[in-house]
C-alpha positions in Angstrom: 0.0 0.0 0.0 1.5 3.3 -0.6 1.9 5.8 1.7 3.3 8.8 2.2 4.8 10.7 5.2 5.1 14.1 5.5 7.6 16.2 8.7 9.8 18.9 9.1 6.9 21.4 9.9 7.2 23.9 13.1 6.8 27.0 14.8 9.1 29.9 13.1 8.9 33.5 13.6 8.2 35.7 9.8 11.5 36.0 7.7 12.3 32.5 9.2 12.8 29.3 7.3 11.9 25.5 7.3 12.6 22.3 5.3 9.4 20.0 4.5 9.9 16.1 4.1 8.0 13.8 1.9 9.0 10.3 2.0 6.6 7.6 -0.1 6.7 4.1 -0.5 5.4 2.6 -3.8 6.8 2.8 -7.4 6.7 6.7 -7.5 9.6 7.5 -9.2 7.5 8.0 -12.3 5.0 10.4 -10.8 4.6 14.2 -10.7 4.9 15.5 -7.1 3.3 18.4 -5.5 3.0 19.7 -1.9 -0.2 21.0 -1.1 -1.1 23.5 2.1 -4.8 23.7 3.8 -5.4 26.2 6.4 -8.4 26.4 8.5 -11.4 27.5 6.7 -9.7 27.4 3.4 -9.4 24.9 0.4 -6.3 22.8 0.1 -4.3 24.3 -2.5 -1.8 23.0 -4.4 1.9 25.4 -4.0 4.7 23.5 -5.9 5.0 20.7 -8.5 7.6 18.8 -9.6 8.0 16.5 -12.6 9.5 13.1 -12.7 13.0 14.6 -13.3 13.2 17.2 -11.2 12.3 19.7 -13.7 10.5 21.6 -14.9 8.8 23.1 -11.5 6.1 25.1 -11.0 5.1 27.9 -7.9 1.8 29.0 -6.8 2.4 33.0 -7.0 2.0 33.3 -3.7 5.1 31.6 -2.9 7.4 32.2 -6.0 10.8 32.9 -5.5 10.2 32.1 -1.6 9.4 28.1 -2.0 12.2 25.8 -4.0 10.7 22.2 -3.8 13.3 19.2 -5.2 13.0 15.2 -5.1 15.7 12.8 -4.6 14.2 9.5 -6.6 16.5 7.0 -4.8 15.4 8.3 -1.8 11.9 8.4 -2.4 12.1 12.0 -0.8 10.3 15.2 -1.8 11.8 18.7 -0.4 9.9 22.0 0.0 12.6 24.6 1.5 10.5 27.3 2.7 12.2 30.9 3.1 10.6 34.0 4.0 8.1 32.6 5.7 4.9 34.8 6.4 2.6 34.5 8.8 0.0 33.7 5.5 2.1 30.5 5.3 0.6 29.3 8.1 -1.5 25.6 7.2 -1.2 22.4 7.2 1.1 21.0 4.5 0.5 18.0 2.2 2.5 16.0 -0.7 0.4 14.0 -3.0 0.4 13.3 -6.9 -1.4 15.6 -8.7 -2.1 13.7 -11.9 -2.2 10.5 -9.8 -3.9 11.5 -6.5 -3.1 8.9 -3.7 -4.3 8.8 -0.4 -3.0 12.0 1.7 -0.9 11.7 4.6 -1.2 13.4 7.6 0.3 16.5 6.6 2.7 18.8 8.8 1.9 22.1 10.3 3.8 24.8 9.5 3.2 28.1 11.9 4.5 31.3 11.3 4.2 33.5 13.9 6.1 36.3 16.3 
């Protein structure tokens, strides 16, 4: 069954940054990856894709030139570095397939804040 894992989520003050961890088990390698964000009251949206590759990837504007995500294939491991971080950031955050939805993890909650 796959699954997929998500950490690296905390409390950071505004300006600050984090590293998000996506690990999945399964034959993903050939998927497009995304990391997704929910916050309360609001619909999950999806902030960065990446293709099979590692290229080409693609930003919400909200976090261009802030978010950089990456994948290491042999590690089954998808990266969101996170800099700048506003206190809008703030959600719950989410990998997932977006051509090839799977079921969703647990997420990790990301809270910027002073």
């Amino acid at each position: 069954q796959v699954q997929l894992v998500e950490s690296g989520g905390g409390l950071v003050q505004p300006g600050g940054s984090l590293r998000l961890f996506c690990t999945f088990s399964g034959p993903w390698n050939s998927f497009a990856m995304g990391w997704y964000r929910q916050a309360p009251g609001i619909q999950r949206e999806l902030v960065a894709t990446i293709f099979t590759g590692g290229a080409p990837t693609n930003y919400a504007e909200r976090v261009q030139g802030r978010f950089t995500i990456s994948r290491d294939n042999a590690k089954k491991t998808v990266y969101l570095q996170m800099n700048d971080l506003k206190p809008e950031d703030t959600a719950v955050y989410y990998c997932n397939a977006p051509y090839n939805q799977q079921s969703w993890g647990q997420g990790t909650q990301v809270t910027v804040s002073s």
